[in-house]
PyMOL CGO cylinders between C-alpha atoms (Angstrom):
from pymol import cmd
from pymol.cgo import CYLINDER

trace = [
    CYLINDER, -22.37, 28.47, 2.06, -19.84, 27.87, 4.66, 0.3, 1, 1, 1, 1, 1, 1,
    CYLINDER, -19.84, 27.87, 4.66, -16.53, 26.32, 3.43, 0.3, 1, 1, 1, 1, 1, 1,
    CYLINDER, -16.53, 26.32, 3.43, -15.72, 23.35, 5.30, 0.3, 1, 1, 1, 1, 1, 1,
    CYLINDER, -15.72, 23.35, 5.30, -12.32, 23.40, 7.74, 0.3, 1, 1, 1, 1, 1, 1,
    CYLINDER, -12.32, 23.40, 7.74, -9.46, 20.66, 6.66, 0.3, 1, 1, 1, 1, 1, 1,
    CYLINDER, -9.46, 20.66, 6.66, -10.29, 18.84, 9.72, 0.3, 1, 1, 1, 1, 1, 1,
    CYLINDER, -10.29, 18.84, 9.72, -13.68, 18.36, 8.98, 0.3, 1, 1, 1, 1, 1, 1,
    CYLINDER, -13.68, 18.36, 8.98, -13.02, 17.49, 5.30, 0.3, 1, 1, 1, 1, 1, 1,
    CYLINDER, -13.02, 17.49, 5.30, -10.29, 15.09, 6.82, 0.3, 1, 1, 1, 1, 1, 1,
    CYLINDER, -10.29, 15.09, 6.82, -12.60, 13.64, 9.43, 0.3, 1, 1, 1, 1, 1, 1,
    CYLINDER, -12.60, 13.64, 9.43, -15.12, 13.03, 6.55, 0.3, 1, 1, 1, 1, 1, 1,
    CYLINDER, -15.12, 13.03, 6.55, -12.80, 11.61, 3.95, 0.3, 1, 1, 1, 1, 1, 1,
    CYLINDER, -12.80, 11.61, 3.95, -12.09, 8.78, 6.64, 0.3, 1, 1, 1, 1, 1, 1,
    CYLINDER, -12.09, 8.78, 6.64, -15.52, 7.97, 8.02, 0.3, 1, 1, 1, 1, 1, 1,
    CYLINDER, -15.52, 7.97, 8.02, -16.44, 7.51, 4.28, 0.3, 1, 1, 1, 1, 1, 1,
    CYLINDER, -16.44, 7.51, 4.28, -13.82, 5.47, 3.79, 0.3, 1, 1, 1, 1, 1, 1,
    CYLINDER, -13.82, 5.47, 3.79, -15.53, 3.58, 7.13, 0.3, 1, 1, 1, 1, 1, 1,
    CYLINDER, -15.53, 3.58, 7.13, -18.53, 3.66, 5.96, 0.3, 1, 1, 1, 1, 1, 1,
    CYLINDER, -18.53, 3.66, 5.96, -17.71, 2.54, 2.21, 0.3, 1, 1, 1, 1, 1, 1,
    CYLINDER, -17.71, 2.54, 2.21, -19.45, 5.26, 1.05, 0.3, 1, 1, 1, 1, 1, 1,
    CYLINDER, -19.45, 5.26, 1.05, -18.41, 5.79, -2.49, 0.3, 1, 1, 1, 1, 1, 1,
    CYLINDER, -18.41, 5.79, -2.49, -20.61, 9.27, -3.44, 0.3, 1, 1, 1, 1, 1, 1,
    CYLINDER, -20.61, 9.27, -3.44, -19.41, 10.63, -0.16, 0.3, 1, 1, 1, 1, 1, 1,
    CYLINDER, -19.41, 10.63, -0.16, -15.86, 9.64, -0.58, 0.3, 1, 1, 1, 1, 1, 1,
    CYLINDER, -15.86, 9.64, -0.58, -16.48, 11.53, -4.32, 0.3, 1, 1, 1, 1, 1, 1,
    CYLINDER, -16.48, 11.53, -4.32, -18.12, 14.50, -2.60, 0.3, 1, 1, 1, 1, 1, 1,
    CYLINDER, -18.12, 14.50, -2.60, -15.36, 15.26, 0.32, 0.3, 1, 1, 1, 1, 1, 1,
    CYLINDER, -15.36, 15.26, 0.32, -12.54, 14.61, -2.18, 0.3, 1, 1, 1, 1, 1, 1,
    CYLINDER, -12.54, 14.61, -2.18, -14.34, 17.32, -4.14, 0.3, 1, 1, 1, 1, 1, 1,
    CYLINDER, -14.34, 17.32, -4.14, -14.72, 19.40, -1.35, 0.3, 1, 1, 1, 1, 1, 1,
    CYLINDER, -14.72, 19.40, -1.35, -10.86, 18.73, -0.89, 0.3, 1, 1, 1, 1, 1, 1,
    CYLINDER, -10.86, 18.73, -0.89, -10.10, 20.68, -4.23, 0.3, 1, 1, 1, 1, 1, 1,
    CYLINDER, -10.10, 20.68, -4.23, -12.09, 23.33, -3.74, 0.3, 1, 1, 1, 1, 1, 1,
    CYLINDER, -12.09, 23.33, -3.74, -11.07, 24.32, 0.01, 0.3, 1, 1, 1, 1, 1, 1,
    CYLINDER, -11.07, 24.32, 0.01, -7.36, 24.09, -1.10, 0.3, 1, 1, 1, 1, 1, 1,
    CYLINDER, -7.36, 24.09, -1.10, -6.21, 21.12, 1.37, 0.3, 1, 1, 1, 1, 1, 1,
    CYLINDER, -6.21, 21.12, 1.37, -2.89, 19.48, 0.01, 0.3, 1, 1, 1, 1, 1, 1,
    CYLINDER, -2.89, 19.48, 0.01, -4.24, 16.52, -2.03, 0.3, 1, 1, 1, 1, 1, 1,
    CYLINDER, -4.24, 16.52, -2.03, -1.81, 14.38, -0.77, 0.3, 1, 1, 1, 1, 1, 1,
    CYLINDER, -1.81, 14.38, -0.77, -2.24, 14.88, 2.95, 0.3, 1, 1, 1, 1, 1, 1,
    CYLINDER, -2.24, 14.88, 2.95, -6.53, 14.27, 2.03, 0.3, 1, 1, 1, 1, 1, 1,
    CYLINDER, -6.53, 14.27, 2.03, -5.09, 10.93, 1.22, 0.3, 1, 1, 1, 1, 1, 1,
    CYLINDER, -5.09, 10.93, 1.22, -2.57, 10.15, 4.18, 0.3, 1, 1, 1, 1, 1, 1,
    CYLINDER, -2.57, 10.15, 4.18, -4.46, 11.92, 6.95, 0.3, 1, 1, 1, 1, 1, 1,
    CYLINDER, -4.46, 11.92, 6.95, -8.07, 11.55, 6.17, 0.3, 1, 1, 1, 1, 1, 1,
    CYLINDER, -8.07, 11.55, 6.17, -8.57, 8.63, 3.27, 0.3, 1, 1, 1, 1, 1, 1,
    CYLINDER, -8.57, 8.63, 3.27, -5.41, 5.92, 4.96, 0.3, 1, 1, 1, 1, 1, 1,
    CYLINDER, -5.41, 5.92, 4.96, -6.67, 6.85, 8.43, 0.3, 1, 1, 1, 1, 1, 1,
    CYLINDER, -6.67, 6.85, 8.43, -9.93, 5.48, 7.63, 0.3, 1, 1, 1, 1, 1, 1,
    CYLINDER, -9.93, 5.48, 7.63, -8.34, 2.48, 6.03, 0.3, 1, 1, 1, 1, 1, 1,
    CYLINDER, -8.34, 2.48, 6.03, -6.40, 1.88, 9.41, 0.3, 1, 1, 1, 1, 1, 1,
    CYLINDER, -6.40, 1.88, 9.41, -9.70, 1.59, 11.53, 0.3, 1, 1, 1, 1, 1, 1,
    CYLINDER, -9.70, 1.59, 11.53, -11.21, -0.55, 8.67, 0.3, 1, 1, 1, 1, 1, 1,
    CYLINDER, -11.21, -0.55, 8.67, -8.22, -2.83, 8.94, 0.3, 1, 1, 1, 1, 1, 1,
    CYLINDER, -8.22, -2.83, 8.94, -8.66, -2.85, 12.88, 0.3, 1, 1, 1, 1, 1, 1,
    CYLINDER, -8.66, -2.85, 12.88, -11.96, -3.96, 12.37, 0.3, 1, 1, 1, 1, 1, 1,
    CYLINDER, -11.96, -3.96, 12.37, -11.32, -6.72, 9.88, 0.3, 1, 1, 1, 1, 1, 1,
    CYLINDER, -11.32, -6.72, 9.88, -8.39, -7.86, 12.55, 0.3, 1, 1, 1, 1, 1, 1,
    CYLINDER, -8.39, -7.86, 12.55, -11.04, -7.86, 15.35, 0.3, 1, 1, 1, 1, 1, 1,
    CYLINDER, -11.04, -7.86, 15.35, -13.85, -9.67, 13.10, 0.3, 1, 1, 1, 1, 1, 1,
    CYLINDER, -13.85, -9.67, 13.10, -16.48, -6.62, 12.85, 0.3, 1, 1, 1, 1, 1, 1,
    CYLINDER, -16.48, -6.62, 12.85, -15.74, -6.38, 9.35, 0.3, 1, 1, 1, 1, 1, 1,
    CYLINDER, -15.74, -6.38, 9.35, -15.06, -9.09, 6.72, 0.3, 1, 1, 1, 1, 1, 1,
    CYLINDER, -15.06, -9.09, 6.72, -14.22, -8.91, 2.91, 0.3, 1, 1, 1, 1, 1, 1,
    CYLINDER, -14.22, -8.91, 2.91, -17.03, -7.40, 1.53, 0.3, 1, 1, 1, 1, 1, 1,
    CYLINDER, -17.03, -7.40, 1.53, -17.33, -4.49, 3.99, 0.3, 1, 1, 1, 1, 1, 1,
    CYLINDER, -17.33, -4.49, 3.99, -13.12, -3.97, 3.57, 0.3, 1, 1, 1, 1, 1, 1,
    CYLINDER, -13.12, -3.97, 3.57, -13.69, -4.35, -0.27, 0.3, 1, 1, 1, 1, 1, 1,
    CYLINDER, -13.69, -4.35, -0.27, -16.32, -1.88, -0.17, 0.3, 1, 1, 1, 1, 1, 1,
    CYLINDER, -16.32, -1.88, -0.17, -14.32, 0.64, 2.12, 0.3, 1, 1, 1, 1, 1, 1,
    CYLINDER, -14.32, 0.64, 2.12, -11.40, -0.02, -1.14, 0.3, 1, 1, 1, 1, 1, 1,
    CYLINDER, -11.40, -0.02, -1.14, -14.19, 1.06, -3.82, 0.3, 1, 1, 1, 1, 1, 1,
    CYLINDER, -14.19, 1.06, -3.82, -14.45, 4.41, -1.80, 0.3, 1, 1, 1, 1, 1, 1,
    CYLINDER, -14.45, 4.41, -1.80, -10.89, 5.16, -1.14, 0.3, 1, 1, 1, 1, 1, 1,
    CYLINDER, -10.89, 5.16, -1.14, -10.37, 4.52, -4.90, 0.3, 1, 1, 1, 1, 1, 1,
    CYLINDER, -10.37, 4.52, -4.90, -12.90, 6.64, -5.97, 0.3, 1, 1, 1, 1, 1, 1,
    CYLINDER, -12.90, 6.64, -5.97, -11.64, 9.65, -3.94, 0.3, 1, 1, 1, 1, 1, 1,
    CYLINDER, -11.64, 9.65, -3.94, -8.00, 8.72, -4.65, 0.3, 1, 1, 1, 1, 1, 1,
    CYLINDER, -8.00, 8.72, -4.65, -8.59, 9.07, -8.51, 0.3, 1, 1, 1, 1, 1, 1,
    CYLINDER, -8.59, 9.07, -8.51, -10.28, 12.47, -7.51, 0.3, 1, 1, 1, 1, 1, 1,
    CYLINDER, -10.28, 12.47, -7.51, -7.05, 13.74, -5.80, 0.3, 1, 1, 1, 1, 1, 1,
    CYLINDER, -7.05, 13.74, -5.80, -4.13, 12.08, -7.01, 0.3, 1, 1, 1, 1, 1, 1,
    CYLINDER, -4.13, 12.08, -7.01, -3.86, 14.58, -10.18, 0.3, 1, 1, 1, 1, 1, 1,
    CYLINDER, -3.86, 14.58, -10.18, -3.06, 17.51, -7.74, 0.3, 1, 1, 1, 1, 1, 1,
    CYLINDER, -3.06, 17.51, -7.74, -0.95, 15.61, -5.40, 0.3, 1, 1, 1, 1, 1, 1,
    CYLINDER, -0.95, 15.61, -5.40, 2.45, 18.01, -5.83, 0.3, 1, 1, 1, 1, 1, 1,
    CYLINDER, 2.45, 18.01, -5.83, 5.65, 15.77, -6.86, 0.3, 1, 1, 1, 1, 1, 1,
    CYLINDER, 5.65, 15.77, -6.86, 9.35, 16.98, -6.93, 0.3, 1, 1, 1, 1, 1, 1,
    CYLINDER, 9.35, 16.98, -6.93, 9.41, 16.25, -10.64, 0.3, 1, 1, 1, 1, 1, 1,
    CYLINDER, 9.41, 16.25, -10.64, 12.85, 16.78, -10.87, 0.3, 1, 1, 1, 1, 1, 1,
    CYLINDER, 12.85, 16.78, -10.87, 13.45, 13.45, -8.31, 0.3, 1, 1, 1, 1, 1, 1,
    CYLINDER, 13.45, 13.45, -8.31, 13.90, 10.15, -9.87, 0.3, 1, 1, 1, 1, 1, 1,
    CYLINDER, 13.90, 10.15, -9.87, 11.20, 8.07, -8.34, 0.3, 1, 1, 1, 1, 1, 1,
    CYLINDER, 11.20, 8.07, -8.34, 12.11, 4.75, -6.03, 0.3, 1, 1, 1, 1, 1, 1,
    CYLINDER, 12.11, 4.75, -6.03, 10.92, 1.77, -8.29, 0.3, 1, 1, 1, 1, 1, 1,
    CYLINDER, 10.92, 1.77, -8.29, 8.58, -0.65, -6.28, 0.3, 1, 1, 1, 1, 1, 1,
    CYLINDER, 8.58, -0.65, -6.28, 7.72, -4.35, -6.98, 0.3, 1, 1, 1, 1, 1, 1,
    CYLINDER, 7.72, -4.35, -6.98, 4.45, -5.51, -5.12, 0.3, 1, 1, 1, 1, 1, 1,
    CYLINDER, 4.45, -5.51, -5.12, 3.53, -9.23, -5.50, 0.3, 1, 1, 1, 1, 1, 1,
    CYLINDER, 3.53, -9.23, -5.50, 0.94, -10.91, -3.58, 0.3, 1, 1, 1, 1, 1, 1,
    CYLINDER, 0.94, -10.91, -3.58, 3.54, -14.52, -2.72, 0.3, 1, 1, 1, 1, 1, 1,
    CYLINDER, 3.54, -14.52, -2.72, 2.82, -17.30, -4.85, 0.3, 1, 1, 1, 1, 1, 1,
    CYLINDER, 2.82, -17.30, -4.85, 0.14, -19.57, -4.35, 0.3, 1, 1, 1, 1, 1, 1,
    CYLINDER, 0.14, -19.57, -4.35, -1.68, -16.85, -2.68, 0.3, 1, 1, 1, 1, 1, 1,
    CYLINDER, -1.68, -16.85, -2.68, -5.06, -14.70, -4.13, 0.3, 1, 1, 1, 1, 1, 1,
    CYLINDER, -5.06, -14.70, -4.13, -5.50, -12.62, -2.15, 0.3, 1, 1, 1, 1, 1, 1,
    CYLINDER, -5.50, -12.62, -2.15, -4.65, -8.90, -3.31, 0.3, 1, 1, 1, 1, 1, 1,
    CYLINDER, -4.65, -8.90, -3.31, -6.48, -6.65, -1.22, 0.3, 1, 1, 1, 1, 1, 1,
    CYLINDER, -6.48, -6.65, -1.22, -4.06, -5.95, 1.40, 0.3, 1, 1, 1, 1, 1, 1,
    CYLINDER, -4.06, -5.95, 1.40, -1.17, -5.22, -1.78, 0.3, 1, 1, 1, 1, 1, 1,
    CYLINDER, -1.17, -5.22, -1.78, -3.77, -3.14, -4.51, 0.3, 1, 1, 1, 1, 1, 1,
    CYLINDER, -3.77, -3.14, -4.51, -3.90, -0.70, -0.64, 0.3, 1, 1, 1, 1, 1, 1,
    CYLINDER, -3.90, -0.70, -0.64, -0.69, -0.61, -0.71, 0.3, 1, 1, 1, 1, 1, 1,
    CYLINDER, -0.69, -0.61, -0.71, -0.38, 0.10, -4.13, 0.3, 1, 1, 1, 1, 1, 1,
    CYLINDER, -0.38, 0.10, -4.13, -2.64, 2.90, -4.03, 0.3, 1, 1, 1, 1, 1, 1,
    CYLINDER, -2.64, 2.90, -4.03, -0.87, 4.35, -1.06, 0.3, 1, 1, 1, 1, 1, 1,
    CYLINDER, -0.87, 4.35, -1.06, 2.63, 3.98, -2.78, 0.3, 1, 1, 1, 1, 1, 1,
    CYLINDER, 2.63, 3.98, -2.78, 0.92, 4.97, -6.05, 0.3, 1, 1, 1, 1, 1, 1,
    CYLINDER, 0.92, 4.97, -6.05, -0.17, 8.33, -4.25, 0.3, 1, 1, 1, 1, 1, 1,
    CYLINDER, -0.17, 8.33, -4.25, 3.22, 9.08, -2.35, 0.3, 1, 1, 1, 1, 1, 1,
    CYLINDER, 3.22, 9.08, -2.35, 5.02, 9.46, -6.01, 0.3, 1, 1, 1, 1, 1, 1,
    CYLINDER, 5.02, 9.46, -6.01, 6.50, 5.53, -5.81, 0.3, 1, 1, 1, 1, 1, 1,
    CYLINDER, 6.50, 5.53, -5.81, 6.90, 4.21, -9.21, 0.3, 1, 1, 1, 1, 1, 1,
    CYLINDER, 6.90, 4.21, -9.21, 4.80, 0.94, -8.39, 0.3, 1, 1, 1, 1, 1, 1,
    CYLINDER, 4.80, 0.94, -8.39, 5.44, -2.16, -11.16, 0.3, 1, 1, 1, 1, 1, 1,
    CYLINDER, 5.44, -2.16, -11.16, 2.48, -4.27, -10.05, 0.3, 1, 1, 1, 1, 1, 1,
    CYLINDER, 2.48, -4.27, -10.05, 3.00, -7.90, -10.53, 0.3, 1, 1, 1, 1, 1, 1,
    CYLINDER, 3.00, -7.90, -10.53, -0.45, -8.99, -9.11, 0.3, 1, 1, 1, 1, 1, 1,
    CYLINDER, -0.45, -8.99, -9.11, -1.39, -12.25, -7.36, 0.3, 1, 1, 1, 1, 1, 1,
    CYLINDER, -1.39, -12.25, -7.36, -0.27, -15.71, -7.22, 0.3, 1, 1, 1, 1, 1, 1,
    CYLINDER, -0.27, -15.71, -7.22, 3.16, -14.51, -8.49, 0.3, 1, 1, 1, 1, 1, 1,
    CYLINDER, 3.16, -14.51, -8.49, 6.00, -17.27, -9.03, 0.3, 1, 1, 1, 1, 1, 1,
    CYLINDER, 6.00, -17.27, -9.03, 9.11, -16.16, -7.32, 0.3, 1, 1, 1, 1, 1, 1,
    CYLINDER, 9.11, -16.16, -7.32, 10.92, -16.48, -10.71, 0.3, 1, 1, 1, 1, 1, 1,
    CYLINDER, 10.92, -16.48, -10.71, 8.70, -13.62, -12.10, 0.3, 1, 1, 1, 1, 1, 1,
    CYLINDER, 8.70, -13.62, -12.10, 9.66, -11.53, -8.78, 0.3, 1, 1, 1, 1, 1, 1,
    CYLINDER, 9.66, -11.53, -8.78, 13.24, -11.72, -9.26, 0.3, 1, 1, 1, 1, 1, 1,
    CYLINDER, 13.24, -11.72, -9.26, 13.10, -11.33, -13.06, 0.3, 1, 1, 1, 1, 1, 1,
    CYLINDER, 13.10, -11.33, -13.06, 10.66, -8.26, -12.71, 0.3, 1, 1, 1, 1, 1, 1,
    CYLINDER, 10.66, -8.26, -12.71, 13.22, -6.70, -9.76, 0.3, 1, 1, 1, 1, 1, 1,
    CYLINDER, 13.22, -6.70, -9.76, 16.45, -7.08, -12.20, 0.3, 1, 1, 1, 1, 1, 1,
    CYLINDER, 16.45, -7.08, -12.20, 14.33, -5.72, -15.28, 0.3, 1, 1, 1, 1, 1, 1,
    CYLINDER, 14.33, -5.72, -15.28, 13.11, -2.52, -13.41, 0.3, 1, 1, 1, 1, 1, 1,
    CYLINDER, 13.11, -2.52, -13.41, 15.90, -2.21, -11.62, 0.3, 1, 1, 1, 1, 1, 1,
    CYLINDER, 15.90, -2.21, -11.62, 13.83, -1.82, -8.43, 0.3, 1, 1, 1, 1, 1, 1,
    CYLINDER, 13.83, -1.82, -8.43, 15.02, -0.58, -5.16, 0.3, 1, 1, 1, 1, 1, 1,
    CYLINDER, 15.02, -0.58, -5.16, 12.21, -2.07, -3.29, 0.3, 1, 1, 1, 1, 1, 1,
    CYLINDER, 12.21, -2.07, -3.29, 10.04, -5.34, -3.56, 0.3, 1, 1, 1, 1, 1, 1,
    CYLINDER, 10.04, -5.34, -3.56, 7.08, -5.65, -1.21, 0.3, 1, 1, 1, 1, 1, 1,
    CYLINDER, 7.08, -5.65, -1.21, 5.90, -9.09, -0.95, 0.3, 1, 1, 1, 1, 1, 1,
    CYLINDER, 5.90, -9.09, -0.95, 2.41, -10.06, 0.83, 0.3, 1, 1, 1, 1, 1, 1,
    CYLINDER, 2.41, -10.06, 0.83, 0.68, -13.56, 1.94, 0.3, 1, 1, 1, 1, 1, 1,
    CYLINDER, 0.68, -13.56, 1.94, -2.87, -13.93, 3.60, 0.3, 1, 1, 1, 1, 1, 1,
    CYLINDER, -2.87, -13.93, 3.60, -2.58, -17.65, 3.88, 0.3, 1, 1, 1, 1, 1, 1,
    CYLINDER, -2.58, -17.65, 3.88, 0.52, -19.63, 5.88, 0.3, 1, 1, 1, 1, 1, 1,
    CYLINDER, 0.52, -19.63, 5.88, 1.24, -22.47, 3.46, 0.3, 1, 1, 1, 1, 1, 1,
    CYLINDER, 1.24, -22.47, 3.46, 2.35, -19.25, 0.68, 0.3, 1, 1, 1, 1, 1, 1,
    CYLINDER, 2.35, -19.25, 0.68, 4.98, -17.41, 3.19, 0.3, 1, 1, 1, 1, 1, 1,
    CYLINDER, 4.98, -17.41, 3.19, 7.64, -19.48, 2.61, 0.3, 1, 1, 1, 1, 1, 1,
    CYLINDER, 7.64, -19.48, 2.61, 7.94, -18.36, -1.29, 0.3, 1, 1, 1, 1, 1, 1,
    CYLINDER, 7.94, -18.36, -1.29, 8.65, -14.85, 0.40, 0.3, 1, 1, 1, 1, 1, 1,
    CYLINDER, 8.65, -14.85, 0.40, 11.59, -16.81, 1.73, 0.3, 1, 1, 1, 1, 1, 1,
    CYLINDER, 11.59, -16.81, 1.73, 12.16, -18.36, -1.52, 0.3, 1, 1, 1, 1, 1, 1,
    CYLINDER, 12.16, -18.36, -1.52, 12.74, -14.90, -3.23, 0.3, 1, 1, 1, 1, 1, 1,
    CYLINDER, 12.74, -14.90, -3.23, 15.32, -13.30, -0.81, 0.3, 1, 1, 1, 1, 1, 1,
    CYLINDER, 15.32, -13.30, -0.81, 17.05, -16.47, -1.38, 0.3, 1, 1, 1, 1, 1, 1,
    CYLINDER, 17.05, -16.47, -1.38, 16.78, -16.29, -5.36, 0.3, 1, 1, 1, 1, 1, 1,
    CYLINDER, 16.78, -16.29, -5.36, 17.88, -12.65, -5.06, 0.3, 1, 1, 1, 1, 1, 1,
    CYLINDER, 17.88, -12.65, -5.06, 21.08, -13.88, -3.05, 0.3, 1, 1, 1, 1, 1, 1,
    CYLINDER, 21.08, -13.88, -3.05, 21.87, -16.04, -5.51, 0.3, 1, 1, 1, 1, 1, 1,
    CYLINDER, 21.87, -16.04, -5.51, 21.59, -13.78, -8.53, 0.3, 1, 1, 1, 1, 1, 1,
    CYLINDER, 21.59, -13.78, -8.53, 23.63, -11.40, -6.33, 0.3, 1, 1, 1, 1, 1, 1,
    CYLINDER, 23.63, -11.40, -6.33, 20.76, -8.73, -6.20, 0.3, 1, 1, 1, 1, 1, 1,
    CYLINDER, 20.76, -8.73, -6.20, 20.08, -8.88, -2.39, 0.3, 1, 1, 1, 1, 1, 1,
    CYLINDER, 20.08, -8.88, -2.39, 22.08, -5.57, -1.36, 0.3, 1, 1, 1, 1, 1, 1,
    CYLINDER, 22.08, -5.57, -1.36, 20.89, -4.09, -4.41, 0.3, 1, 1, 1, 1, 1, 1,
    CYLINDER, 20.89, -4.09, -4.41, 17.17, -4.26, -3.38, 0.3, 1, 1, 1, 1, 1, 1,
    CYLINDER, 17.17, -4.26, -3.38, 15.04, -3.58, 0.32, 0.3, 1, 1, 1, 1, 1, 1,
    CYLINDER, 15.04, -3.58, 0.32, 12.58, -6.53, 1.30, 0.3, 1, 1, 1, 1, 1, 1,
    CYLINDER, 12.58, -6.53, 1.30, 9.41, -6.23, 3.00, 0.3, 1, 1, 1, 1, 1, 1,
    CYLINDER, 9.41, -6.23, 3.00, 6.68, -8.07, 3.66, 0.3, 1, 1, 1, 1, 1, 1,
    CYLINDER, 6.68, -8.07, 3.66, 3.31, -8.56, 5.01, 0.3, 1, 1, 1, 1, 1, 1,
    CYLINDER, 3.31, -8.56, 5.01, -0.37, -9.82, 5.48, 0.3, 1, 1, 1, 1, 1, 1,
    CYLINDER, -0.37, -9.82, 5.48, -2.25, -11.21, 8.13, 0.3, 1, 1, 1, 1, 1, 1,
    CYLINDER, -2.25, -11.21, 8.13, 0.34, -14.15, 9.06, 0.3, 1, 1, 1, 1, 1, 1,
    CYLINDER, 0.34, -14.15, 9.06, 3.20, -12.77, 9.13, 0.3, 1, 1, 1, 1, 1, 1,
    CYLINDER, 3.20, -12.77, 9.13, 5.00, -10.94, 11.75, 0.3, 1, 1, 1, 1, 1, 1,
    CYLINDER, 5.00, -10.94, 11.75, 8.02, -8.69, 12.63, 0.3, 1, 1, 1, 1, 1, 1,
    CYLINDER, 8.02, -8.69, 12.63, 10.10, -12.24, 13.91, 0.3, 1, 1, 1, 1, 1, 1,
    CYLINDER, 10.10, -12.24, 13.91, 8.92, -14.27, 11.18, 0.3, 1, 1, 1, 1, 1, 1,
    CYLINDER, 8.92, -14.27, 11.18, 10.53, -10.82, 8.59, 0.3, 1, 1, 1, 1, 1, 1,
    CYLINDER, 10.53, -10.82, 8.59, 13.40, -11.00, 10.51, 0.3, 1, 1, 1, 1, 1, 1,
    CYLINDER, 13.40, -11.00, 10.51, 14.10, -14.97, 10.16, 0.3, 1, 1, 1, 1, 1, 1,
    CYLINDER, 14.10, -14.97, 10.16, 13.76, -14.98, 6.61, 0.3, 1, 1, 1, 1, 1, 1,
    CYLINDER, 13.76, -14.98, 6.61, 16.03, -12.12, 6.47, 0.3, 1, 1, 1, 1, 1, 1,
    CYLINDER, 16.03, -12.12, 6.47, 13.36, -9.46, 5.09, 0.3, 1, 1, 1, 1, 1, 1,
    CYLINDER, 13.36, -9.46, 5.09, 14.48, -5.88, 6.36, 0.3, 1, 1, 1, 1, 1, 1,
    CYLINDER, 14.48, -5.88, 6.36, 11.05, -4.73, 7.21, 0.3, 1, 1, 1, 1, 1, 1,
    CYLINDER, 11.05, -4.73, 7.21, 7.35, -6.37, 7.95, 0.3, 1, 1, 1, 1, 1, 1,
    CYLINDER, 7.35, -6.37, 7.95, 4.56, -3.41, 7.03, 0.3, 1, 1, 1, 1, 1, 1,
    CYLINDER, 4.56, -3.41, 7.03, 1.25, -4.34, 9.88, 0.3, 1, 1, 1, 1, 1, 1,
    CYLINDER, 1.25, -4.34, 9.88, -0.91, -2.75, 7.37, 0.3, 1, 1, 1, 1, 1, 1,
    CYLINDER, -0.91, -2.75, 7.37, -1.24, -1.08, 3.93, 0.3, 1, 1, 1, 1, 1, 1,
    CYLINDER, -1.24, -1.08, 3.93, -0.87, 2.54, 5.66, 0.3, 1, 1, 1, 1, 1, 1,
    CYLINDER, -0.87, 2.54, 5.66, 2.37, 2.19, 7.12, 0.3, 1, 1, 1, 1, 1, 1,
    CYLINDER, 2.37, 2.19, 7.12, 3.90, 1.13, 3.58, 0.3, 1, 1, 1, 1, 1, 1,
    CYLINDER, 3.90, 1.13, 3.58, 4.50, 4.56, 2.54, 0.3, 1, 1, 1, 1, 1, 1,
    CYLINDER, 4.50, 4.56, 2.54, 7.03, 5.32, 5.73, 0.3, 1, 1, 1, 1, 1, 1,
    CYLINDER, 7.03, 5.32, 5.73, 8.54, 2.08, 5.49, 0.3, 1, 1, 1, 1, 1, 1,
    CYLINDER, 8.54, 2.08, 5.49, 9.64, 2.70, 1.59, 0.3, 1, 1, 1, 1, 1, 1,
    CYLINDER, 9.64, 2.70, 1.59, 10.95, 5.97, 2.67, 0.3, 1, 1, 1, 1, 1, 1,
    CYLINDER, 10.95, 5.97, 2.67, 12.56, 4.79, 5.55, 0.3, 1, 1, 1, 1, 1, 1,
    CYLINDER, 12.56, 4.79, 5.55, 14.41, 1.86, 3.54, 0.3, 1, 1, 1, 1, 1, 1,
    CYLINDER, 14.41, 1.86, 3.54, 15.44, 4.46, 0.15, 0.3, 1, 1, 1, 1, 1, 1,
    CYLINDER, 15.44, 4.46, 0.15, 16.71, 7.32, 2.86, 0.3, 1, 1, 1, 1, 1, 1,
    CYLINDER, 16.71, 7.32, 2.86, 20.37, 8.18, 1.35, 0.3, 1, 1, 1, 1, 1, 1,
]
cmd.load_cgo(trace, "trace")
């Protein structure tokens, strides 16, 4: 039997992620193992760059929330597959991440990809779920001691607790202590910028980067 090439397992990994095809997400992360391709770039290049085109389509209405939940299931199932041979610098302290969907607001989709992705790139991701009131998001980023907080918001009457929080953390003199960025489908680079968030994230793919980019020494 002829062993599959990392493009093709990459290629594969992301059209199942497409396709929200769960057994063939399980079978290509398999495959993944066996041929020797870096666990972590089977997640980045092949399962995240089916994610991206799975977002496009959701932006362009050719997929709605039960195909993107479905692609989710398969990126999960492949994710759990590889993450145990992802290679971390275990002597590095990870960067401590708070993700909160903004209060008011149930919808988690766009943050659980996000913390998968994070999850995956060695983050240490405290997870405060959905609907989260921005007293919990402060109190969770002083607790943890957190050096990033993403916040996210799929509906416009919830994006001004994102607002809400930078100004909390201000006031409890933990802004320059902590990175802010947000995201979800209303949002947008000038609308980060006016509520003085450092960085808006256009999808759950490009949160990895970002969190790198704001924790560079």
């Amino acid at each position: 039997m002829d062993i599959p090439e990392k493009n093709e397992i990459l290629q594969n990994l992301s059209k199942c992620v497409v396709d929200g095809d769960e057994d063939g997400a399980k079978r290509w992360a398999e495959e993944a193992i066996r041929s020797n391709v870096d666990a972590y770039e089977a997640i980045m290049f092949g399962l995240a760059e089916g994610m991206k085109i799975v977002s496009a389509k959701y932006e362009q209405g050719e997929y709605y929330v039960p195909e993107v939940l479905l692609s989710a299931c398969a990126m999960n199932v492949a994710v759990d597959i590889l993450k145990p041979h992802i290679k971390l610098d275990k002597t590095a302290k990870p960067v401590k991440v708070v993700l909160a969907v903004a209060e008011g607001d149930i919808h988690d989709i766009g943050k659980n990809l996000v913390k998968i992705m994070l999850d995956s790139a060695g983050f240490q991701v405290i997870d405060l779920g959905k609907d989260v009131p921005t007293t919990e998001v402060v109190k969770a980023i002083k607790e943890n001691e957190a050096q990033v907080v993403g916040m996210s918001a799929l509906m416009t009457t919830t994006m001004p607790s994102m607002k809400k929080v930078i100004e909390q953390l201000t006031a409890a003199g933990l802004r320059d202590k902590v990175k802010v960025m947000i995201g979800g489908a209303p949002t947008s680079p000038d609308y980060a910028e006016s509520i003085g968030a450092d960085r808006w994230g256009k999808d759950a793919s490009s949160s990895v980067s970002i969190v790198k980019e704001l924790t560079a020494k």
